[in-house]
C-alpha positions in Angstrom: 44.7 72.8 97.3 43.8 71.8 94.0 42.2 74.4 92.1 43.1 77.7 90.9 45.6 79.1 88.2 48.6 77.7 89.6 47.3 74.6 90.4 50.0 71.8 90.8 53.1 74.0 90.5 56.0 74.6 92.1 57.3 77.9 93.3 59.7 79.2 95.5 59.4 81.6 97.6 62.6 83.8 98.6 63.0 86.4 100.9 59.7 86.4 103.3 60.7 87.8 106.8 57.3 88.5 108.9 53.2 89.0 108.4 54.1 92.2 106.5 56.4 91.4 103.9 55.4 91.6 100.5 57.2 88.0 99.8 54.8 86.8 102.4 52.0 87.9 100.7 52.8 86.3 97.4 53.0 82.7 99.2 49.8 83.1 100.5 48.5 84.3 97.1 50.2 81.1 95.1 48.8 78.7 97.9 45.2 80.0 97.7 45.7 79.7 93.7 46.9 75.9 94.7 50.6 76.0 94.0 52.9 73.6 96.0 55.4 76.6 98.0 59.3 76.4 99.8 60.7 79.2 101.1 64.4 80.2 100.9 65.4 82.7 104.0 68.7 84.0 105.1 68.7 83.7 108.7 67.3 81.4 111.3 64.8 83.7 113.1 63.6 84.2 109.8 62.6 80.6 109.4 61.0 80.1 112.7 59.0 83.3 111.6 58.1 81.6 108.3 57.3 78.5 110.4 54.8 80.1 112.6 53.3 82.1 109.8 52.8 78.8 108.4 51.0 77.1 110.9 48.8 79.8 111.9 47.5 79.5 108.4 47.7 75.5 108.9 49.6 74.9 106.4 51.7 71.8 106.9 54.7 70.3 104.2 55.9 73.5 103.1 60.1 73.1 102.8 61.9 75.9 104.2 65.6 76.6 103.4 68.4 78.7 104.8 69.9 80.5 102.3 72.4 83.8 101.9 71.9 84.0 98.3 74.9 86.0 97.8 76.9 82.9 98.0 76.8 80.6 95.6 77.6 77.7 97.7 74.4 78.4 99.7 72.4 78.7 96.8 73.5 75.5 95.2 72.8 73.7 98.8 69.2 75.1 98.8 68.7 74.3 95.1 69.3 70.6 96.0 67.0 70.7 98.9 64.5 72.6 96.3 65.2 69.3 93.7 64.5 67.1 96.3 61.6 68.7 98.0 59.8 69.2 94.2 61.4 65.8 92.4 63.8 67.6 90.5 61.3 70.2 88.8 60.4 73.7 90.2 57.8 76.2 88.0 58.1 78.8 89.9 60.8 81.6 91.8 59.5 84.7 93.7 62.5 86.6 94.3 61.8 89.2 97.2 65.2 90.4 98.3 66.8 93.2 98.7 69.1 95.3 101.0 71.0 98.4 102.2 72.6 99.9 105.3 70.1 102.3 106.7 72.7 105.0 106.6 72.9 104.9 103.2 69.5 105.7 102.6 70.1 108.9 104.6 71.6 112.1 102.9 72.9 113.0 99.5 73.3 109.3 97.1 77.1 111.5 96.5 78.2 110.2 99.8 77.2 106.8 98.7 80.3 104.4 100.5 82.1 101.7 98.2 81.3 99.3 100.9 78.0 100.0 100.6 77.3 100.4 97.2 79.4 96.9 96.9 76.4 95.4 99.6 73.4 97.1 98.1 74.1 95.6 94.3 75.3 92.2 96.1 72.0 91.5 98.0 69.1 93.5 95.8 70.6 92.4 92.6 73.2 89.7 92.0 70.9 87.8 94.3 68.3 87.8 91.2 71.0 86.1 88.7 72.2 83.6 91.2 68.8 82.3 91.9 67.8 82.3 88.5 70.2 80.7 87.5 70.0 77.8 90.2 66.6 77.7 89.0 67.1 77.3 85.5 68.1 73.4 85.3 64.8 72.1 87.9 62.7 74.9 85.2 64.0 73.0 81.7 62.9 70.1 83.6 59.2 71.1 84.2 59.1 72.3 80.5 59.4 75.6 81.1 58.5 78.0 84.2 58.5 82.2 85.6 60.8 84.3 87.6 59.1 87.1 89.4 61.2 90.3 91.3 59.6 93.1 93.1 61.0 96.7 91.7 60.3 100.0 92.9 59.6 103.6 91.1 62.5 104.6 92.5 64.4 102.8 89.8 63.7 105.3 87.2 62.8 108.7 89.2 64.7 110.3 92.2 62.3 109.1 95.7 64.4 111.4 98.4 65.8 109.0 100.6 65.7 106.0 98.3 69.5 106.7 97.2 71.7 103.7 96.5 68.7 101.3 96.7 67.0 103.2 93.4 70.5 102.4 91.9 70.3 98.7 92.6 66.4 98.4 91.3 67.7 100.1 88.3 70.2 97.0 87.7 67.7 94.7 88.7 64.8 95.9 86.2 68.1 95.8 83.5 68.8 92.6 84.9 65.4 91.2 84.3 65.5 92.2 80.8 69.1 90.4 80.0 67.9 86.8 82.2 64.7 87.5 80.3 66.2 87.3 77.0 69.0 84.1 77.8 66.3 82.0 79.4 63.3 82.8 77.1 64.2 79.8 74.4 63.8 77.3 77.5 60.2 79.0 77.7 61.0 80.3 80.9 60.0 83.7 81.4 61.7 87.1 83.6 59.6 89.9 85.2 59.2 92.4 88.0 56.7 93.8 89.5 57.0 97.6 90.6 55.2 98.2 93.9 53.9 101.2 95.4 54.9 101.9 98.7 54.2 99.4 101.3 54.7 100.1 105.2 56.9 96.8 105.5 59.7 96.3 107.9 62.3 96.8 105.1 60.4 100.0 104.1 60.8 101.6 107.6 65.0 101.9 106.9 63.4 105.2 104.3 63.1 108.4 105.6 59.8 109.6 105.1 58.1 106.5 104.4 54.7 108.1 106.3 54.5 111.2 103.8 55.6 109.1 100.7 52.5 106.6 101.4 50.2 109.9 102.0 51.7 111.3 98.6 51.2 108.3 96.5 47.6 108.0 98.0 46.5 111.9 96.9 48.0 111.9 93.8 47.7 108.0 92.4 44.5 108.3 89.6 43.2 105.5 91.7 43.4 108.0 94.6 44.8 105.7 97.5 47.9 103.3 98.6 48.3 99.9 97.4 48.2 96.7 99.9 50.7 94.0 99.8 48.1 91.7 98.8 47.2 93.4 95.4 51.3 93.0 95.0 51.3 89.4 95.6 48.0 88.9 93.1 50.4 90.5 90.6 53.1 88.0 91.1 50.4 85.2 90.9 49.4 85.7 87.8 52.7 86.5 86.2 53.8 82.9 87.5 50.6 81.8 86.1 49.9 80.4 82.8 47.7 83.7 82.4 51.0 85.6 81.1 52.4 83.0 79.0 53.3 85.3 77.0 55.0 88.3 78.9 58.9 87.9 79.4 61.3 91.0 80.2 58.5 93.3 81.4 58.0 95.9 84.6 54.7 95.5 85.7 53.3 98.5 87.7 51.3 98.0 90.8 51.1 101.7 92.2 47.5 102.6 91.6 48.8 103.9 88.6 51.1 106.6 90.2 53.7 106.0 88.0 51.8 107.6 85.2 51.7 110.9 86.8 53.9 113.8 85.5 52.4 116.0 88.5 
């Protein structure tokens, strides 16, 4: 593809499991806006997945990487396969992971183990600084580029069941502020975007998930849920030269739920 915003960049894509995740979504939202994509997933079934989600959309020459992005030595081996597959420039990172036992998302957050409090900020959030800063060397290189995570509302308000993972979105939206402002001089931007929930395979770990989407959808001013592809539009056009000029920000896609007090 040749036309659209993104036209002739670069972007990675990191964390996209199956037809439902929201990382995805936001590949086949940069491709139809004519980015060039690679994909960075952590396990093997996960990149046959990614392969056969590929070619039913027939889309051939897309790199895809193993990757546990919790380990720096895996994310500097993917980076050079990313400088390789991109001659040495990238303009894009779509960071879409994140991760917690499912019994810690069961319960009071009191309870919360060390062990998994330790995992949770590991995968959801240090995940976010390693990438980035992998990133950062291939971005100077292309002039200048955007990071994009996906956040929840349950960084900032108690969702029942959301428990240690509300923690970790809380140090990633913090997180994307402090990489926001130590990148920013090498014009390369930081920002999340805060979904409403999505029935995803990650989402079914939360108990409740069926009566949260039913809430959001009776009480969002929009009145109804939001679909993974109005997510991934979001992330387009924060990687797009559209938002040139937002760095550091949280941008809500919840049908405006967020807003309400009741």
């Amino acid at each position: 593809m040749s036309e659209g915003i993104l036209a002739g960049k670069r972007i990675l894509v990191c964390g996209a499991r199956n037809k439902w995740s929201i990382a995805w979504h936001c590949a086949l939202s940069v491709l139809r806006e004519g980015a060039q994509t690679a994909f960075s997933v952590y396990s093997e079934r996960e990149r046959d997945d990614v392969h056969k989600l590929l070619e039913s959309e027939g889309i051939e020459g897309a790199s895809i990487f193993l990757c546990d992005a919790t380990k720096d030595e895996d994310v500097a081996r993917m980076y050079d396969g990313v400088a390789q597959a991109f001659g040495g420039q990238l303009d894009g990172l779509v960071h879409a992971i994140a991760f917690a036992k499912r019994e810690e998302l069961q319960g009071e957050y009191i309870n919360t183990s060390q062990e998994g409090f330790t995992l949770a900020m590991n995968s959801s959030v240090y995940t976010l600084i390693a990438l980035a800063r992998g990133a950062r060397g291939l971005m100077k290189a292309a002039g200048g580029g955007s990071i994009v995570t996906l956040t929840y509302l349950g960084s900032e308000k108690v969702v029942p069941g959301y428990n240690v993972m509300g923690v970790a979105k809380a140090a990633l939206e913090s997180s994307v502020r402090y990489l926001a402002t130590d990148v920013g001089p090498e014009n390369i931007r930081v920002n999340a975007v805060s979904a409403g929930p999505i029935k995803t395979l990650a989402a079914s770990g939360i108990a409740g998930l069926s009566s949260m989407l039913k809430h959001v959808a009776d009480h969002a001013p929009l009145k109804r849920g939001i679909s993974a592809d109005e997510v991934a539009d979001a992330v387009a056009f924060l990687m797009s030269p559209l938002a040139r000029g937002i760095t550091g920000e949280v941008l809500y896609v919840d049908a405006g739920y967020h807003i309400m007090g009741m």
